[in-house]
N, CA, C and O atoms as a Maestro MAE file, in Angstrom:
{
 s_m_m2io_version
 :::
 2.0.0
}

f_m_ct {
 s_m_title
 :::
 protein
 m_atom[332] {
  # First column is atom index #
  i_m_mmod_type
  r_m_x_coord
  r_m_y_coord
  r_m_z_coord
  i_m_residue_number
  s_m_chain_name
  s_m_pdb_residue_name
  s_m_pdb_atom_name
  i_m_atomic_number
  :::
  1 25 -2.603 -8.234 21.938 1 A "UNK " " N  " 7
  2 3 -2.471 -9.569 21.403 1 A "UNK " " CA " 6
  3 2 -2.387 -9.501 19.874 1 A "UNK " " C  " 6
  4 15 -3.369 -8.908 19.426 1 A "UNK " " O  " 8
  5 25 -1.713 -9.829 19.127 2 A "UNK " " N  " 7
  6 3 -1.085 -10.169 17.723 2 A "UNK " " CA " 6
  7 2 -2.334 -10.806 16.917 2 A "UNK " " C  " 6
  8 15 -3.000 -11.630 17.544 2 A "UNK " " O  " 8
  9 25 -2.529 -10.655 16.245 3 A "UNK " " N  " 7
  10 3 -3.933 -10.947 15.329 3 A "UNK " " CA " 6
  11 2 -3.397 -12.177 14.110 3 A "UNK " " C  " 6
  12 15 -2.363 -11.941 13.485 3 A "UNK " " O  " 8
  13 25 -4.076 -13.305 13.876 4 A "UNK " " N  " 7
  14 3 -3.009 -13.517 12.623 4 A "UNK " " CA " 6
  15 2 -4.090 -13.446 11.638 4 A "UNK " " C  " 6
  16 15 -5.288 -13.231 11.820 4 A "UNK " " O  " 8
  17 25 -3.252 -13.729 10.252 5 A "UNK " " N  " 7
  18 3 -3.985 -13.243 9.084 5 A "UNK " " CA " 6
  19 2 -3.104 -14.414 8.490 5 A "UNK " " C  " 6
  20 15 -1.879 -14.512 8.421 5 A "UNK " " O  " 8
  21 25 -4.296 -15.433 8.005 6 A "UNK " " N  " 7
  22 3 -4.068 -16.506 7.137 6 A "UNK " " CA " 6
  23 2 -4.411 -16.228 5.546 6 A "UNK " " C  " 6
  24 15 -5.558 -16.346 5.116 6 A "UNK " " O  " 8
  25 25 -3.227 -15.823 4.674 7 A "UNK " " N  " 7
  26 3 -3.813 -15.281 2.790 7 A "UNK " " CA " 6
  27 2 -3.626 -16.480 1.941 7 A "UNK " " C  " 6
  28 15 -2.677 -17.206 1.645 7 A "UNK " " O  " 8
  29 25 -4.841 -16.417 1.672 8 A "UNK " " N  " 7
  30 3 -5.017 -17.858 0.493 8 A "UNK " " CA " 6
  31 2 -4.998 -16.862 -1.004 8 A "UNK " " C  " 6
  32 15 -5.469 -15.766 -1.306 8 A "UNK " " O  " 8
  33 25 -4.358 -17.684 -1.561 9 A "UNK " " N  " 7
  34 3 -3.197 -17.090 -2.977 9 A "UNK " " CA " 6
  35 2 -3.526 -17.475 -3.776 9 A "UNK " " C  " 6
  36 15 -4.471 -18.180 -3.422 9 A "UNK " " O  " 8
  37 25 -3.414 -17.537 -4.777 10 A "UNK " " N  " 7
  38 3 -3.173 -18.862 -6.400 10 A "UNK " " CA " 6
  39 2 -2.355 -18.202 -7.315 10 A "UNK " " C  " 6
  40 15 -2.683 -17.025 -7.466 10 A "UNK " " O  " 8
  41 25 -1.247 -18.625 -8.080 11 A "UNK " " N  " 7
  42 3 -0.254 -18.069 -9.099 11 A "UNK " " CA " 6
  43 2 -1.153 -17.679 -10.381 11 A "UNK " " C  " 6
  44 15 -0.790 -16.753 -11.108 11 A "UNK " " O  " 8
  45 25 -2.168 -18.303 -10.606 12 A "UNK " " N  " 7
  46 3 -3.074 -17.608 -11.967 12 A "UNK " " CA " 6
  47 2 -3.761 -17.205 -11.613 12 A "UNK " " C  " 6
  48 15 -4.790 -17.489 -12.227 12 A "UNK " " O  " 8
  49 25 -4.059 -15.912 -10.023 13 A "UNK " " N  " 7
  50 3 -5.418 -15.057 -9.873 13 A "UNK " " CA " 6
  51 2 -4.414 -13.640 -9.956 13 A "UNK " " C  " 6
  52 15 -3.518 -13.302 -9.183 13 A "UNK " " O  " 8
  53 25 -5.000 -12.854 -11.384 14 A "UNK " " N  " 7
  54 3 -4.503 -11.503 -11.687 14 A "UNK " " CA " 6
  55 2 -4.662 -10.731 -10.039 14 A "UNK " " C  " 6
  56 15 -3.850 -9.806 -10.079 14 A "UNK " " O  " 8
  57 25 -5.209 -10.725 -8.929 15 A "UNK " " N  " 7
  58 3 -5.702 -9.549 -7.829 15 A "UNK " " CA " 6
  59 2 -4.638 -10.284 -6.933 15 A "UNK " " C  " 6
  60 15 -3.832 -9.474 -6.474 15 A "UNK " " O  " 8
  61 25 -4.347 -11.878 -6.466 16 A "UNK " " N  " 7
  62 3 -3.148 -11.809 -5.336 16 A "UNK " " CA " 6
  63 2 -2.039 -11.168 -5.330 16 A "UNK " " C  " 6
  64 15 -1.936 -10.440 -4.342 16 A "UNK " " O  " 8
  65 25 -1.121 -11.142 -6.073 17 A "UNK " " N  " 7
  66 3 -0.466 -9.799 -6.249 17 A "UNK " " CA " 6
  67 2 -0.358 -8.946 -5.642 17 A "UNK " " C  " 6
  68 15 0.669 -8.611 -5.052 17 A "UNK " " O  " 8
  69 25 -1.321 -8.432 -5.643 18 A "UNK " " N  " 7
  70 3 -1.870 -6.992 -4.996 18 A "UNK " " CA " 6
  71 2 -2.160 -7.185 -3.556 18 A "UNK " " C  " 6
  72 15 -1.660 -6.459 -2.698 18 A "UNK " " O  " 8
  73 25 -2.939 -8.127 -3.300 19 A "UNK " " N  " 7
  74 3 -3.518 -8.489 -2.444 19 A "UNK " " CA " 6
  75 2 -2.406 -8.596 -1.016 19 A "UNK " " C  " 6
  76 15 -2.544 -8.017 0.061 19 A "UNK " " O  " 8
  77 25 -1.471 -9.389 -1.373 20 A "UNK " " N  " 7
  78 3 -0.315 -10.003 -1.063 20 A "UNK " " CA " 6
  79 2 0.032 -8.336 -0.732 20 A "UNK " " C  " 6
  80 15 -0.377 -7.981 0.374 20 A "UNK " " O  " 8
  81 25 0.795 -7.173 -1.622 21 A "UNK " " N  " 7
  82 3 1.440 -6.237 -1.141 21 A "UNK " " CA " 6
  83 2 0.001 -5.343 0.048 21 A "UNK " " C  " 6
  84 15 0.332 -4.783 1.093 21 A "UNK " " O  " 8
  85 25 -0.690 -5.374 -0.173 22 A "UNK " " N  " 7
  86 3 -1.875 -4.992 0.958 22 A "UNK " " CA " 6
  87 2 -1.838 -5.262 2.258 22 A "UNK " " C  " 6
  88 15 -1.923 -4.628 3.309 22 A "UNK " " O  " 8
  89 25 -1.646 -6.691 1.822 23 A "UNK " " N  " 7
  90 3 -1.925 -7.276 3.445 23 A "UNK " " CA " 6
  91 2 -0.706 -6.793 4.056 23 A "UNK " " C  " 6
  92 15 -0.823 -6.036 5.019 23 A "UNK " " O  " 8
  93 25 0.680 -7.179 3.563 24 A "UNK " " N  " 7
  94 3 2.153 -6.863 4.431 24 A "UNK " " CA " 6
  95 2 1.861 -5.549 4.449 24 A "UNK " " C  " 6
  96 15 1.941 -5.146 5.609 24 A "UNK " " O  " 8
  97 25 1.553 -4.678 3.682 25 A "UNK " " N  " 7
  98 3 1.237 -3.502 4.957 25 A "UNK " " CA " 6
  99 2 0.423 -2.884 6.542 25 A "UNK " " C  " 6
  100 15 0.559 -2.154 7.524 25 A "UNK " " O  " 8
  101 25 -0.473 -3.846 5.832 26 A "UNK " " N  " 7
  102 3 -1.233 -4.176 6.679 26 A "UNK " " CA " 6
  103 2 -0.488 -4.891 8.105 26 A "UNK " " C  " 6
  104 15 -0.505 -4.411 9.239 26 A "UNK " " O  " 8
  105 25 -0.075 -5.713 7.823 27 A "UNK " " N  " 7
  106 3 0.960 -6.226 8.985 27 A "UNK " " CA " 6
  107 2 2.083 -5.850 9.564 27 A "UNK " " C  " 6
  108 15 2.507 -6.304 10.627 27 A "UNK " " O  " 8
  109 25 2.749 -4.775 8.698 28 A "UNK " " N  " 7
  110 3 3.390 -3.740 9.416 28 A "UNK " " CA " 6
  111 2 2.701 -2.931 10.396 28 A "UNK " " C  " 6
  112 15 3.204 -2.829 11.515 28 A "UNK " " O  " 8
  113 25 1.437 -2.244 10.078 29 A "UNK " " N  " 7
  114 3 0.947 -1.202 10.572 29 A "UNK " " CA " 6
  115 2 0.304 -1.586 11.990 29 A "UNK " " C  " 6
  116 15 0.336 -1.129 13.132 29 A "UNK " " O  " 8
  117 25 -0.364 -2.779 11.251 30 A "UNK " " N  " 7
  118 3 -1.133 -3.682 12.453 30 A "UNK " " CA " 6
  119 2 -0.520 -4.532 13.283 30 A "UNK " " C  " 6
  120 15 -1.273 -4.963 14.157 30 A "UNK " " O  " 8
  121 25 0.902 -5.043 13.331 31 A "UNK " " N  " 7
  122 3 1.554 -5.860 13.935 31 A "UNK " " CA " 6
  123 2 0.774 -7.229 13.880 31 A "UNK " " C  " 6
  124 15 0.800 -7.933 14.889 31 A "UNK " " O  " 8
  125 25 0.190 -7.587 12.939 32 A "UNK " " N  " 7
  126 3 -0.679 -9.211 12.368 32 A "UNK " " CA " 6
  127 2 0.621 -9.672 12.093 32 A "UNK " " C  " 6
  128 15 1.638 -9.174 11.609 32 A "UNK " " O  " 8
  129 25 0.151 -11.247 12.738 33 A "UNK " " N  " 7
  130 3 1.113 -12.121 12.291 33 A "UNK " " CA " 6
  131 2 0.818 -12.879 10.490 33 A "UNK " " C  " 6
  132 15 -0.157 -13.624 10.394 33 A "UNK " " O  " 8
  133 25 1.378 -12.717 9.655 34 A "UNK " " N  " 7
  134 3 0.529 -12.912 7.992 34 A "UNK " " CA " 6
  135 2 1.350 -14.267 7.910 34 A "UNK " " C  " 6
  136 15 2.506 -14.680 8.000 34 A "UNK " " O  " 8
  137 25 -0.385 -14.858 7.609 35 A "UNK " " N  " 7
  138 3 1.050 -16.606 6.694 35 A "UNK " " CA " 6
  139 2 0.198 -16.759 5.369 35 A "UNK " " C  " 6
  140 15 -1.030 -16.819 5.306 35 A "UNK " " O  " 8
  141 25 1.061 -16.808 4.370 36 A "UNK " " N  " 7
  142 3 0.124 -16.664 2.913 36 A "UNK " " CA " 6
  143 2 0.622 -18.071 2.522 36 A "UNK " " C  " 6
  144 15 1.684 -18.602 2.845 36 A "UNK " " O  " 8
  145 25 -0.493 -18.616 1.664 37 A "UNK " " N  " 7
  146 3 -1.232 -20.084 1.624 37 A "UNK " " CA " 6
  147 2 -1.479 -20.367 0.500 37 A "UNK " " C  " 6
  148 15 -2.639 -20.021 0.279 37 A "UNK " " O  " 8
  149 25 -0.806 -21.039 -0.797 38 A "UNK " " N  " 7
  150 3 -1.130 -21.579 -1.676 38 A "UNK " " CA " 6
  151 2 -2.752 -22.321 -1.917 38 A "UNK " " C  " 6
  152 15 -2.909 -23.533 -2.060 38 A "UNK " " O  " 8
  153 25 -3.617 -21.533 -1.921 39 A "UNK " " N  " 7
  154 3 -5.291 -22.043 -1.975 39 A "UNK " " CA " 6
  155 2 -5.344 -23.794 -2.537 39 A "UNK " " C  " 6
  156 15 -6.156 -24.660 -2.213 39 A "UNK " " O  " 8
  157 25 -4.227 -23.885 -3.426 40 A "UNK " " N  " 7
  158 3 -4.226 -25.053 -4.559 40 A "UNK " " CA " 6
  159 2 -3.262 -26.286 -3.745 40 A "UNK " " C  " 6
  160 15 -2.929 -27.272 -4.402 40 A "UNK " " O  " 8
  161 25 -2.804 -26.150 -2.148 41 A "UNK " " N  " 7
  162 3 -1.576 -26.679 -1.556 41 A "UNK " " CA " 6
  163 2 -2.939 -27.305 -0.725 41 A "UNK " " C  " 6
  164 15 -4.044 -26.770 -0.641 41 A "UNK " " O  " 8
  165 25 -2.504 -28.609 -0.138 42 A "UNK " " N  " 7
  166 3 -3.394 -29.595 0.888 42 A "UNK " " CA " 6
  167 2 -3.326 -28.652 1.856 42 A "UNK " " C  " 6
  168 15 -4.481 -28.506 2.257 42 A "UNK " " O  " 8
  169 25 -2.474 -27.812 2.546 43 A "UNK " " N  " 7
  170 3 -3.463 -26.934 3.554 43 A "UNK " " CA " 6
  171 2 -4.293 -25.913 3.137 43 A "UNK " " C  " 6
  172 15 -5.266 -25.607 3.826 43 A "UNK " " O  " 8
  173 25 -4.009 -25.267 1.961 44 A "UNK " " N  " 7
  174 3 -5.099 -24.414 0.956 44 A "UNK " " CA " 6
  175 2 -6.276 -24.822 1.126 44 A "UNK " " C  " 6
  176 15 -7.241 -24.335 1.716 44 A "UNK " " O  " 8
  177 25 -6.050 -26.195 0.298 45 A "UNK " " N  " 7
  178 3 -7.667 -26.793 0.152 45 A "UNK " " CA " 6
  179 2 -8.081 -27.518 1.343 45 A "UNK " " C  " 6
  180 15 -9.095 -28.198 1.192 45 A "UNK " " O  " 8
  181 25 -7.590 -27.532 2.377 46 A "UNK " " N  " 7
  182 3 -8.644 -27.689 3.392 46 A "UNK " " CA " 6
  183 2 -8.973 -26.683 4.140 46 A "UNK " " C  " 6
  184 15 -9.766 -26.760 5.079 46 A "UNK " " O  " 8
  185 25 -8.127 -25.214 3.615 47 A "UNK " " N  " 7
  186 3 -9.104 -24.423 4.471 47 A "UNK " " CA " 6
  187 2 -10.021 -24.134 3.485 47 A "UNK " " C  " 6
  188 15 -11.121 -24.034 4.029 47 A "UNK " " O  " 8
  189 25 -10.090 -23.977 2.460 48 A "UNK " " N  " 7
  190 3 -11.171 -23.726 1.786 48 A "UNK " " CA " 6
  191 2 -12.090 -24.208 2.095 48 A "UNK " " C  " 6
  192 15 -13.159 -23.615 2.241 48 A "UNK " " O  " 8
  193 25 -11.898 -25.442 2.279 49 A "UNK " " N  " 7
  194 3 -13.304 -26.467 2.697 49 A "UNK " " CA " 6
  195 2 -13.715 -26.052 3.632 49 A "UNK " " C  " 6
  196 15 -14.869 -25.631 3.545 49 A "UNK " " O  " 8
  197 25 -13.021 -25.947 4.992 50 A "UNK " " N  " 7
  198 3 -13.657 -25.658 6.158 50 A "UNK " " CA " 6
  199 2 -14.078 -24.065 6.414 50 A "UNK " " C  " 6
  200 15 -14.923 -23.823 7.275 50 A "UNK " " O  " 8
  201 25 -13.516 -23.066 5.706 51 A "UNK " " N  " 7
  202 3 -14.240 -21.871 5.435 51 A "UNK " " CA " 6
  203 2 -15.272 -21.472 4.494 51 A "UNK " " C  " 6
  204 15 -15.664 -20.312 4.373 51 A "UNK " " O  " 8
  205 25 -15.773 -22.640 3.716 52 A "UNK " " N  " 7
  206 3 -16.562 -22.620 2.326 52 A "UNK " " CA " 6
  207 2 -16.017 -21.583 1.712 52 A "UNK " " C  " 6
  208 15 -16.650 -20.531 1.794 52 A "UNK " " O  " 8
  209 25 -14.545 -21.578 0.834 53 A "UNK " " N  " 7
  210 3 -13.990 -20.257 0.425 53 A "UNK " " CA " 6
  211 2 -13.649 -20.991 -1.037 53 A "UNK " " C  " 6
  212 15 -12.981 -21.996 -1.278 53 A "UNK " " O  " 8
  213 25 -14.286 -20.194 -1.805 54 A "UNK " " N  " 7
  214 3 -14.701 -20.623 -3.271 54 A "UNK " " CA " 6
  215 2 -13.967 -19.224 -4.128 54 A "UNK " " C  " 6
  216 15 -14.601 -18.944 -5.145 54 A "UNK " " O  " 8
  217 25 -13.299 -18.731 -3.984 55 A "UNK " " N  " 7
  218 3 -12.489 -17.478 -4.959 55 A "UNK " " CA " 6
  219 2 -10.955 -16.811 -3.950 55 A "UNK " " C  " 6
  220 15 -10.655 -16.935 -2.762 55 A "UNK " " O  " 8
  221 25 -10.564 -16.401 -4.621 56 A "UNK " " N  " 7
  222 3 -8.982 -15.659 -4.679 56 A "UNK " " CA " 6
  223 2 -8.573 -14.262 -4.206 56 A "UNK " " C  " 6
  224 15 -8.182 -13.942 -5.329 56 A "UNK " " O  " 8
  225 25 -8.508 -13.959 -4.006 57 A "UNK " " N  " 7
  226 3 -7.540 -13.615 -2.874 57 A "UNK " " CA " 6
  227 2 -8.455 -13.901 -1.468 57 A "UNK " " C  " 6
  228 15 -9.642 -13.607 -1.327 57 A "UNK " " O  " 8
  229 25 -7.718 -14.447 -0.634 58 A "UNK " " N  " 7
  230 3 -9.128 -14.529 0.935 58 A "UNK " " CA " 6
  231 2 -8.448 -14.737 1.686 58 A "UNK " " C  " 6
  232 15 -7.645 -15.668 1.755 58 A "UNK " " O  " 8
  233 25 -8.742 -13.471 2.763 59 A "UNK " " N  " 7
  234 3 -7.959 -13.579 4.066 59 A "UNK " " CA " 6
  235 2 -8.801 -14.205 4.996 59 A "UNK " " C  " 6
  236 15 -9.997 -13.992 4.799 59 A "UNK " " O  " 8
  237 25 -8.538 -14.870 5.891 60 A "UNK " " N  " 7
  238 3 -9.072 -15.548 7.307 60 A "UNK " " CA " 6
  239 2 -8.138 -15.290 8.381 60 A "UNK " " C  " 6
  240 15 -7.012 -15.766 8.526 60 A "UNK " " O  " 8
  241 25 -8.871 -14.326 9.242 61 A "UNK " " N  " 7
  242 3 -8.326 -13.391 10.247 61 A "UNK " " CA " 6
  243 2 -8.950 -13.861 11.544 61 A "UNK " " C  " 6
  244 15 -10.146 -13.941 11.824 61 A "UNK " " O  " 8
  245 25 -7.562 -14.245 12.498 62 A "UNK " " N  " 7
  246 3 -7.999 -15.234 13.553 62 A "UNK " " CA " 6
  247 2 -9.162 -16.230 13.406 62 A "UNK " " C  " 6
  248 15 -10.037 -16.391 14.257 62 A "UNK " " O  " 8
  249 25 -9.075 -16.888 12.220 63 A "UNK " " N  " 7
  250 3 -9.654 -18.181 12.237 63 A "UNK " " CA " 6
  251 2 -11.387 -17.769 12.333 63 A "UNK " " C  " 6
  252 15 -12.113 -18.763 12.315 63 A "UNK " " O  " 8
  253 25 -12.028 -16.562 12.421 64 A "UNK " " N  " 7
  254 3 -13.177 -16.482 12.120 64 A "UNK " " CA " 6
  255 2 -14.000 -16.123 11.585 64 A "UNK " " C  " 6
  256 15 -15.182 -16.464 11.572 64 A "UNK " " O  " 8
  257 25 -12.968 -14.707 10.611 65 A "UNK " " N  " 7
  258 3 -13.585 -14.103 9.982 65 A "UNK " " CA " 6
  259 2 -12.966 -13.992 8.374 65 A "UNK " " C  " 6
  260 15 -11.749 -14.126 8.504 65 A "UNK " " O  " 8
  261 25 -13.219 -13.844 7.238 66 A "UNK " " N  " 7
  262 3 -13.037 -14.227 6.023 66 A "UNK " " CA " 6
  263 2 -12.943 -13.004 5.597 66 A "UNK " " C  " 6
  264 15 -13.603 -12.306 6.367 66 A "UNK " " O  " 8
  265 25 -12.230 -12.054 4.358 67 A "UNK " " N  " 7
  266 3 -12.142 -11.687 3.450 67 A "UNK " " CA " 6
  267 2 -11.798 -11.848 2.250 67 A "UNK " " C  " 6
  268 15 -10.659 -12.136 1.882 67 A "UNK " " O  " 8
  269 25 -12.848 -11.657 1.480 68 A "UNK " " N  " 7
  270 3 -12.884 -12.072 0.208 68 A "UNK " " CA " 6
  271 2 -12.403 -10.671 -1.128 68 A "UNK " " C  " 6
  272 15 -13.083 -9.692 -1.436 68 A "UNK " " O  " 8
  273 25 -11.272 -11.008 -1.574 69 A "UNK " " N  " 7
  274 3 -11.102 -10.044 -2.604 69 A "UNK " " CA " 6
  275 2 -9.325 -9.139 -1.602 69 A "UNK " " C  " 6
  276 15 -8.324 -9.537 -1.005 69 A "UNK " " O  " 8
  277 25 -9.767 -8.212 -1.892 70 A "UNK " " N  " 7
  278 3 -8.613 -7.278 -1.945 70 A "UNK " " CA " 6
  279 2 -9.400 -6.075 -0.902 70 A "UNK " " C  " 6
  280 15 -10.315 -5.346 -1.285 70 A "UNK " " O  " 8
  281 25 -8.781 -6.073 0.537 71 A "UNK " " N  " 7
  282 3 -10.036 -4.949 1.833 71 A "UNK " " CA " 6
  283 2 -9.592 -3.969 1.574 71 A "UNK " " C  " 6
  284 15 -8.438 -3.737 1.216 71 A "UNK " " O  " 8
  285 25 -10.623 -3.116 1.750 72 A "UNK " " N  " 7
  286 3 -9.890 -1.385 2.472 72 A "UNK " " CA " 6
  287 2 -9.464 -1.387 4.100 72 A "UNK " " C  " 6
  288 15 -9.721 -2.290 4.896 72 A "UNK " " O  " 8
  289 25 -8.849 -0.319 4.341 73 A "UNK " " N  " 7
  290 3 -8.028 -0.200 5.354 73 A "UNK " " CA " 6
  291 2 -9.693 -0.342 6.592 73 A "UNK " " C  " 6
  292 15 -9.693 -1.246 7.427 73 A "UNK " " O  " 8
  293 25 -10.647 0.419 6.525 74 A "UNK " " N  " 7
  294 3 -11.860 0.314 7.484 74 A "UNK " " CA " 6
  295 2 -11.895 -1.142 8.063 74 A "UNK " " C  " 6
  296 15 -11.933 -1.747 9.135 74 A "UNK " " O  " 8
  297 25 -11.848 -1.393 6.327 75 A "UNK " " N  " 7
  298 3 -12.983 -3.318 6.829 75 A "UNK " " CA " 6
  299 2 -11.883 -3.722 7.530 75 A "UNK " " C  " 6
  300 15 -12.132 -3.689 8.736 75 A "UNK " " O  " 8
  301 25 -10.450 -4.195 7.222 76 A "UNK " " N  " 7
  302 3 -9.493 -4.685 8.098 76 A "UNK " " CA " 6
  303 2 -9.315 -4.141 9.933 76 A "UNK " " C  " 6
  304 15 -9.039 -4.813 10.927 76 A "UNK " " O  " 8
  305 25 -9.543 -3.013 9.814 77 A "UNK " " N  " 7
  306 3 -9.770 -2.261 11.178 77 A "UNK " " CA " 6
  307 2 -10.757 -2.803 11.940 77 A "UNK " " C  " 6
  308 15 -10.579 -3.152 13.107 77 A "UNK " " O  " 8
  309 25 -12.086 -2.923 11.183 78 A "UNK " " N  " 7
  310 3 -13.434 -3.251 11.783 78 A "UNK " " CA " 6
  311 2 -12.911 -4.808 12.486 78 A "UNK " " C  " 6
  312 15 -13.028 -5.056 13.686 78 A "UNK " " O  " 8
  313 25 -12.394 -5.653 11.589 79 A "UNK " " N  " 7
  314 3 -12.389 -6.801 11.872 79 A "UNK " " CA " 6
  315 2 -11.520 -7.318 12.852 79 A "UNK " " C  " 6
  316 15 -11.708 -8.317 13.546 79 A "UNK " " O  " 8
  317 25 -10.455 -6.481 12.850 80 A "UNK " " N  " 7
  318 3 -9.310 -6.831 13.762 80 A "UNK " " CA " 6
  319 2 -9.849 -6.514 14.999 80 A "UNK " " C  " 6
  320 15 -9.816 -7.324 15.925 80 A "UNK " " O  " 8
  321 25 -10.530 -4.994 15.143 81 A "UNK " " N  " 7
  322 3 -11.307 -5.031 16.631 81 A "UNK " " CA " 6
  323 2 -12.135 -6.038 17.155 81 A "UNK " " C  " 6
  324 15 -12.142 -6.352 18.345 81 A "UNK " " O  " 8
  325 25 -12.873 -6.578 16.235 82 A "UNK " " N  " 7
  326 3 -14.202 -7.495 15.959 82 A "UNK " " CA " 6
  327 2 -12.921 -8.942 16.868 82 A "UNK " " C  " 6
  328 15 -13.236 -9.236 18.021 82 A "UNK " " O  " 8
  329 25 -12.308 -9.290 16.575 83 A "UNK " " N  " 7
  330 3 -11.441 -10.334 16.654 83 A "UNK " " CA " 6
  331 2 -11.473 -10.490 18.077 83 A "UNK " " C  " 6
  332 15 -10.799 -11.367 18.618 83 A "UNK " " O  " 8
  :::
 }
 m_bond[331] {
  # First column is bond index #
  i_m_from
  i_m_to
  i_m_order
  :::
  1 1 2 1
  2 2 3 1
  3 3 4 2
  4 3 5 1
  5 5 6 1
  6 6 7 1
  7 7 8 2
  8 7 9 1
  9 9 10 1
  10 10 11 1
  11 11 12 2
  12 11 13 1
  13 13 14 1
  14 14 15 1
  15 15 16 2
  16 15 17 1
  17 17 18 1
  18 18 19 1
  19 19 20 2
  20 19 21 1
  21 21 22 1
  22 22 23 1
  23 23 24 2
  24 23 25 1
  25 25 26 1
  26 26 27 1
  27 27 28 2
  28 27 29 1
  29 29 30 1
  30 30 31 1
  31 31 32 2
  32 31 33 1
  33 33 34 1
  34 34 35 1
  35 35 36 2
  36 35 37 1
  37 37 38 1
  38 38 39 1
  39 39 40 2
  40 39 41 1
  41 41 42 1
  42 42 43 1
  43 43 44 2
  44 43 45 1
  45 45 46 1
  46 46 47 1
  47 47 48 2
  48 47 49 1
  49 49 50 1
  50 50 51 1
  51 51 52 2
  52 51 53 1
  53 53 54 1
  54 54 55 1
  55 55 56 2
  56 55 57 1
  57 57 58 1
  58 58 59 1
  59 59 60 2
  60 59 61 1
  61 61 62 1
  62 62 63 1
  63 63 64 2
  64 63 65 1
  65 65 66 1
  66 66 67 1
  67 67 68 2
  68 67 69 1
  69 69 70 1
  70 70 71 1
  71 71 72 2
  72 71 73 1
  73 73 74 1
  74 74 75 1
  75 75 76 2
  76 75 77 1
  77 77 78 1
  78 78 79 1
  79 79 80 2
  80 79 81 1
  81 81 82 1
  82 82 83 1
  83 83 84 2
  84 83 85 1
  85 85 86 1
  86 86 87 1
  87 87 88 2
  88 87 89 1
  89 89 90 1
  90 90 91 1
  91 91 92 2
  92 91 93 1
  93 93 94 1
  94 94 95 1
  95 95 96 2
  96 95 97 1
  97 97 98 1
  98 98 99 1
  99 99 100 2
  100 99 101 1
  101 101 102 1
  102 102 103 1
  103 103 104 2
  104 103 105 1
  105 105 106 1
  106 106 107 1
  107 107 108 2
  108 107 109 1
  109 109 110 1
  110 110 111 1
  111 111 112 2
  112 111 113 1
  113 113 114 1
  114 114 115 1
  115 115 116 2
  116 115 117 1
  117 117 118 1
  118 118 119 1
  119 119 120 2
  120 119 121 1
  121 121 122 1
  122 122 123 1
  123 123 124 2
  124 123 125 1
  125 125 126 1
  126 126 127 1
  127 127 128 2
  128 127 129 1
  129 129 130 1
  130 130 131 1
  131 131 132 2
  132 131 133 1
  133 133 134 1
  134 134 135 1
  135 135 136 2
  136 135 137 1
  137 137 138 1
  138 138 139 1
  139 139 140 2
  140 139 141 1
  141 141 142 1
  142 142 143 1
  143 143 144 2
  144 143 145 1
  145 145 146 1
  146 146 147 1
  147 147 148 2
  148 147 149 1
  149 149 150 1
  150 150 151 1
  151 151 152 2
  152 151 153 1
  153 153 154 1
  154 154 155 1
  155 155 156 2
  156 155 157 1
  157 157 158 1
  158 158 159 1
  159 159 160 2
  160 159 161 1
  161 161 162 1
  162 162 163 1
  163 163 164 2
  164 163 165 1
  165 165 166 1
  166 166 167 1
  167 167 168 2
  168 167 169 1
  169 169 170 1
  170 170 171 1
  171 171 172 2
  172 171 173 1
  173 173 174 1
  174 174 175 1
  175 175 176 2
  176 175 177 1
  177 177 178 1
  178 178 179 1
  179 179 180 2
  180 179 181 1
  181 181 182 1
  182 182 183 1
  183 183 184 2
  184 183 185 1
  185 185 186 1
  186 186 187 1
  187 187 188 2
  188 187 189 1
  189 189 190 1
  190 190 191 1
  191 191 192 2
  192 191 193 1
  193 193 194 1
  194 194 195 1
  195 195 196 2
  196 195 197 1
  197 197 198 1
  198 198 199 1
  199 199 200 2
  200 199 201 1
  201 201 202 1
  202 202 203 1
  203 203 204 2
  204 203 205 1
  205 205 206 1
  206 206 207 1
  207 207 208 2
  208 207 209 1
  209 209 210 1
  210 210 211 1
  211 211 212 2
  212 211 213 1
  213 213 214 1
  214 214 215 1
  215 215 216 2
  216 215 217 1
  217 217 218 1
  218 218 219 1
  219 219 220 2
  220 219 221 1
  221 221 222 1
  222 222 223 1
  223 223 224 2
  224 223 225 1
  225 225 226 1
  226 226 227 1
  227 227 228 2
  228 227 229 1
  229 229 230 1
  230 230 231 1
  231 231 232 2
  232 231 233 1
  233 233 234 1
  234 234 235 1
  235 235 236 2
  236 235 237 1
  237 237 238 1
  238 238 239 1
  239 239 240 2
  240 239 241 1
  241 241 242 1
  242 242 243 1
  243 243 244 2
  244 243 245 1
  245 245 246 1
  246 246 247 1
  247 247 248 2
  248 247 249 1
  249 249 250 1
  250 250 251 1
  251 251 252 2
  252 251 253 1
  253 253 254 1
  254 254 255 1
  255 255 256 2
  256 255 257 1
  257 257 258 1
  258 258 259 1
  259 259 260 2
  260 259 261 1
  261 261 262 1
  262 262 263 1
  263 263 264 2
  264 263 265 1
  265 265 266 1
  266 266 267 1
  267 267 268 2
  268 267 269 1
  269 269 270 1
  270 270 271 1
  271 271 272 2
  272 271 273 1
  273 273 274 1
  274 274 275 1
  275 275 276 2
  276 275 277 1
  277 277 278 1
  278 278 279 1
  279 279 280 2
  280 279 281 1
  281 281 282 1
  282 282 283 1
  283 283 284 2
  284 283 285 1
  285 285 286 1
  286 286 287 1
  287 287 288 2
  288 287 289 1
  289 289 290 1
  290 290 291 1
  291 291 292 2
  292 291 293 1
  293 293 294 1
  294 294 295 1
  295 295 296 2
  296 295 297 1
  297 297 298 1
  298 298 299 1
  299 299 300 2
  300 299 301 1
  301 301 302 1
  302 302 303 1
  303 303 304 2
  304 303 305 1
  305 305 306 1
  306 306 307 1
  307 307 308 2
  308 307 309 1
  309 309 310 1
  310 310 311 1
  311 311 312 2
  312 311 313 1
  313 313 314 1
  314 314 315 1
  315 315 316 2
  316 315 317 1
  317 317 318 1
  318 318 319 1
  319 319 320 2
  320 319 321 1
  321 321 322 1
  322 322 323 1
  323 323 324 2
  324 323 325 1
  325 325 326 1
  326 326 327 1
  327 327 328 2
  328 327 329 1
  329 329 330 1
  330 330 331 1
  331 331 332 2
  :::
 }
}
């Protein structure tokens, strides 16, 4: 089953960038479905709200679990099993 990976972004956080080329590898490797999310866009800010997600770059992976920042390849592994 296909995992998705929701990336909340912002154009003035120096780490999405990065973050952004991470994850699409990540979704190559992992076959995740990735939808990246303007944090600052009305669906941004309501997931923020409903994830209490207060900083930049943050993945929300199948809707339950949060990463905050920029993962290593483990934590993404851990979580996708976890899923």
């Amino acid at each position: 089953m296909t995992k998705e990976v929701i990336l909340l972004i912002s154009k003035n956080c120096p780490h999405c960038p990065i973050a952004k080329i991470v994850w699409e590898s990540f979704k190559r490797e992992l076959d995740l479905k990735l939808k990246i999310i303007d944090a600052l866009s009305e669906e941004g800010k309501l997931l923020t709200s409903i994830y209490n997600i207060r900083s930049v770059p943050a993945a929300i992976v199948d809707r339950k679990h949060v990463i905050i920042g920029i993962p290593n390849r483990d934590e993404v592994l851990f979580l996708i099993k976890k899923s």
